[in-house]
N, C-alpha and C positions, 0 to 999 in steps of 0.2 A: 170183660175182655175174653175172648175165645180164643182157643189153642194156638191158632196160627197167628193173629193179632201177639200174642206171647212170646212166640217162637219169633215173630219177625223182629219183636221187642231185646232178645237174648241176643241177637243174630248183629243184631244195630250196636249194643254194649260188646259184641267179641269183636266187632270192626272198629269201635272205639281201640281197646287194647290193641290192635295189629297196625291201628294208625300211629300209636305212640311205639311200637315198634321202629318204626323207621330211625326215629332219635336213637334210643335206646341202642339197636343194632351198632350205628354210628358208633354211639361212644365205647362199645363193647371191642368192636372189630380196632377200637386202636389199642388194647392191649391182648386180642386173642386172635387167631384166625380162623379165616369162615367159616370151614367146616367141624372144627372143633369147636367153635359156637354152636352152632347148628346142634354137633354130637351134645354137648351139655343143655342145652334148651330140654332136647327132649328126654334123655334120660333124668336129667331131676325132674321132670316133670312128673316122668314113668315111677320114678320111687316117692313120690310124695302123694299118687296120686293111690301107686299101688298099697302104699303103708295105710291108708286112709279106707280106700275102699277091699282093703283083702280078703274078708268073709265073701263080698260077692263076687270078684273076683276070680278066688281058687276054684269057684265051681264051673271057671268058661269049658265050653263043648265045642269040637271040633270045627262045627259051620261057623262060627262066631270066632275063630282063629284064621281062618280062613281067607273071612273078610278084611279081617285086619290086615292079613297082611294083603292083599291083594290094594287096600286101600291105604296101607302103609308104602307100596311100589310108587303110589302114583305122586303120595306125598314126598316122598326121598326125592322122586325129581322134581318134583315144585322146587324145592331147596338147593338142590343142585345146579338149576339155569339158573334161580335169585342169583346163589352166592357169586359166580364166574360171571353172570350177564351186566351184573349191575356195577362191575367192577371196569367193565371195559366201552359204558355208554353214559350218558349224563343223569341225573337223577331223574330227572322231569319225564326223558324218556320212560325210563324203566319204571316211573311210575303208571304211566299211561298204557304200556306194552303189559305190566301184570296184572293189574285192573281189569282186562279184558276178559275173564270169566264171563261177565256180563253178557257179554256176545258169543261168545266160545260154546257156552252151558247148553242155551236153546236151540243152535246150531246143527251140536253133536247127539241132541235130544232127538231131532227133525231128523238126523241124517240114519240112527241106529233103533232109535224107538217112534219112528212115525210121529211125535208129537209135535202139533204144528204149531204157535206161539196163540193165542189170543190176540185181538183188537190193542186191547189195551195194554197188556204186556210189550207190545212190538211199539206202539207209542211211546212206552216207556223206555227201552231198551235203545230207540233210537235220540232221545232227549238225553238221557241218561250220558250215553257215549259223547257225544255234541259236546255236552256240559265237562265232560271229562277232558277230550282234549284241549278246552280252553283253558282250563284248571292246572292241565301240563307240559303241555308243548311250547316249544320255543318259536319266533316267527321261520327261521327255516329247518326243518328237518331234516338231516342230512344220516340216510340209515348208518348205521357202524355196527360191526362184528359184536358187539354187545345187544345191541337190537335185536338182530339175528337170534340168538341165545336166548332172552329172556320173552322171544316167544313160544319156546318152552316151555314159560309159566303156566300160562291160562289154560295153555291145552292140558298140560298135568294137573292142576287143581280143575281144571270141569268135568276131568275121566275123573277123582276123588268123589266131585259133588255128585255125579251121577251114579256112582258106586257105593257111595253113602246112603241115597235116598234109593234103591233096590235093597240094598242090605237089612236098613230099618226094617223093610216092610218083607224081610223073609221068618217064616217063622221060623223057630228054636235060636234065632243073630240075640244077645243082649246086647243092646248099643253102650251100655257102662263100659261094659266090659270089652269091645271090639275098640270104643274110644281110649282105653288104657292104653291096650296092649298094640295097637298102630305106632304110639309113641315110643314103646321098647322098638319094634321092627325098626324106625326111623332113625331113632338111637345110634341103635348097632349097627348098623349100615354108616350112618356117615363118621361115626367114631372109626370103622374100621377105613376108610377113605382117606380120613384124616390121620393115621398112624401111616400111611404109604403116601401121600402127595404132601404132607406138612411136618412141622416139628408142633405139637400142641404142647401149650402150655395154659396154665389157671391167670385171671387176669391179679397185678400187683396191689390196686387201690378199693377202699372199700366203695367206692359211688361205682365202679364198672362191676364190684362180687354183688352188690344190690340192682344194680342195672338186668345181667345177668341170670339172677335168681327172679327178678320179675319177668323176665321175657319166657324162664323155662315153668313159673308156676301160673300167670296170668294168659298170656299171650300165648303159650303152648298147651300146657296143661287142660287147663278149664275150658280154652276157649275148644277148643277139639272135642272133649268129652261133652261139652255142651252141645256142639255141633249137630256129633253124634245123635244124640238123646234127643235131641228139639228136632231135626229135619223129620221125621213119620208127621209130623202136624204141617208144613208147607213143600213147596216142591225147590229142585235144585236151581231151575229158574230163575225163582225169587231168589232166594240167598245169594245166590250171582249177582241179581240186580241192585241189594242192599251191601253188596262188601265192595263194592263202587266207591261207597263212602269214605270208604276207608285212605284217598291220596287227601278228602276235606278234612280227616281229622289230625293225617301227620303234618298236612300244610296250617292246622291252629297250632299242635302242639310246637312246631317248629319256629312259628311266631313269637309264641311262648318262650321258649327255651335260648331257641336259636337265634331271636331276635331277628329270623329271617322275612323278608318285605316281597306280598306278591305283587304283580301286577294287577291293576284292574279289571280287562276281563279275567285275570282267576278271578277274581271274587264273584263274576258275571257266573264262571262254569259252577263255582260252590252252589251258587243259588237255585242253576238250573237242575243239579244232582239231588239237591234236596227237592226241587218238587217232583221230578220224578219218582221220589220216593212216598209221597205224600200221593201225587196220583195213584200211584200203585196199591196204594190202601185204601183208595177211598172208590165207592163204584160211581162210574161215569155211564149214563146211557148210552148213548150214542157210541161208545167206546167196546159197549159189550158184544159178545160175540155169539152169532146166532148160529153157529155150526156147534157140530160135537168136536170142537177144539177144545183143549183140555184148560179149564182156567186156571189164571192166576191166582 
């Protein structure tokens, strides 16, 4: 298995975790409110992650500060359209409205750094979506002020992904270290948010304090620092393309859990997201691209 093959492998398991985020969120937000979730995700994340990694750590140097926070900016608002967007639109939407990094990435790629999608990437990215909305859209769409809002997601997580995959590849950045310390920025920020627009409080029962502690050590923690660390091996792109996955795996865990029942084309759109994902890894001739287009 080769670096990127690895890295797309990492990138698949941190979308697994963000899928069962969904549940988890739920059940958290009925004893805590959003941005005081949000504030606890990442600051235990940031002390569990920093108690662990502190030798390397204490030696971060300014460029590697830097980035974090400039990539901690972009994450603060990912979390801030989630929280308020998804509150005032139907799930299905806001499933399909955040999702859209996938589109959002290569776009803003095209539009600030000249790179123009490959053959097969742009195959992909259009299957991908297709399969996406079947997976979450209701038969009519009718936009709401939530919509509106949580199209702030993808635009702020594909300025991250893009900000991540420069950062990797600067020298004297430690990506350990830049993936720590974004989560203190992210922290203190919406903890400070959440002390002026809420009353926060810690949640009552022990399944929302485990709920909780899983979303701030799996789902925030790791899966960020991993992000971090694994994106110099593939481009932002791709990772765009593979965290798509992420509405198929809250829509099993929610089966699971929630005993909740899709439609059948969902399960048409699951199918079609997975082999975009599968194309994407595998080289198609015909598909490849005979320009200095920068590949997949």
């Amino acid at each position: 298995m080769n670096k990127q093959k690895r890295a797309d492998l990492l990138f698949l398991i941190i979308t697994g975790f963000w899928g069962a985020s969904y549940y988890l969120t739920d059940l958290c937000m009925k004893e805590m409110p959003p941005m005081f979730l949000n504030a606890f995700r990442f600051i235990s994340a940031f002390l569990i992650l920093g108690i662990v990694f502190f030798k390397k750590i204490v030696k971060v140097n300014l460029i590697t500060i830097k980035y974090s926070i400039l990539i901690g900016i972009a994450l603060t608002g990912t979390y801030i359209f989630y929280a308020y967007g998804i509150s005032e639109t139907s799930l299905s939407n806001a499933a399909f409205i955040c999702a859209l990094p996938v589109a959002v990435t290569p776009l803003l790629e095209f539009l600030f750094k000249g790179i123009r999608p490959s053959k097969k990437l742009f195959a992909c990215l259009v299957l991908c979506t297709f399969g996406l909305a079947l997976l979450t859209l209701s038969d009519t769409l009718k936009p709401e002020l939530g919509d509106i809002i949580c199209l702030g997601v993808p635009l702020c997580y594909a300025i991250d992904l893009i900000i991540t995959e420069k950062a990797v590849k600067t020298d004297g950045v430690d990506a350990l270290s830049m993936g720590v310390f974004e989560l203190a920025f992210v922290g203190v920020v919406t903890l400070i948010l959440s002390l002026i627009i809420e009353e926060p409080h810690f949640p009552n029962s022990a399944s929302v304090w485990t709920a909780a502690l899983f979303l701030g050590l799996f789902c925030t923690g790791i899966a960020f620092v991993v992000q971090a660390i694994q994106q110099k091996y593939t481009t932002a792109s791709h990772v765009g393309l593979i965290f798509t996955l992420e509405p198929v795996f809250a829509s099993v865990i929610a089966f699971i859990f929630a005993n909740e029942i899709l439609r059948p084309r969902s399960y048409v759109g699951m199918f079609l997201m997975i082999v975009s994902l599968v194309l994407m890894e595998v080289d198609i001739p015909f598909l490849k691209s005979k320009s200095k287009d920068v590949q997949d």
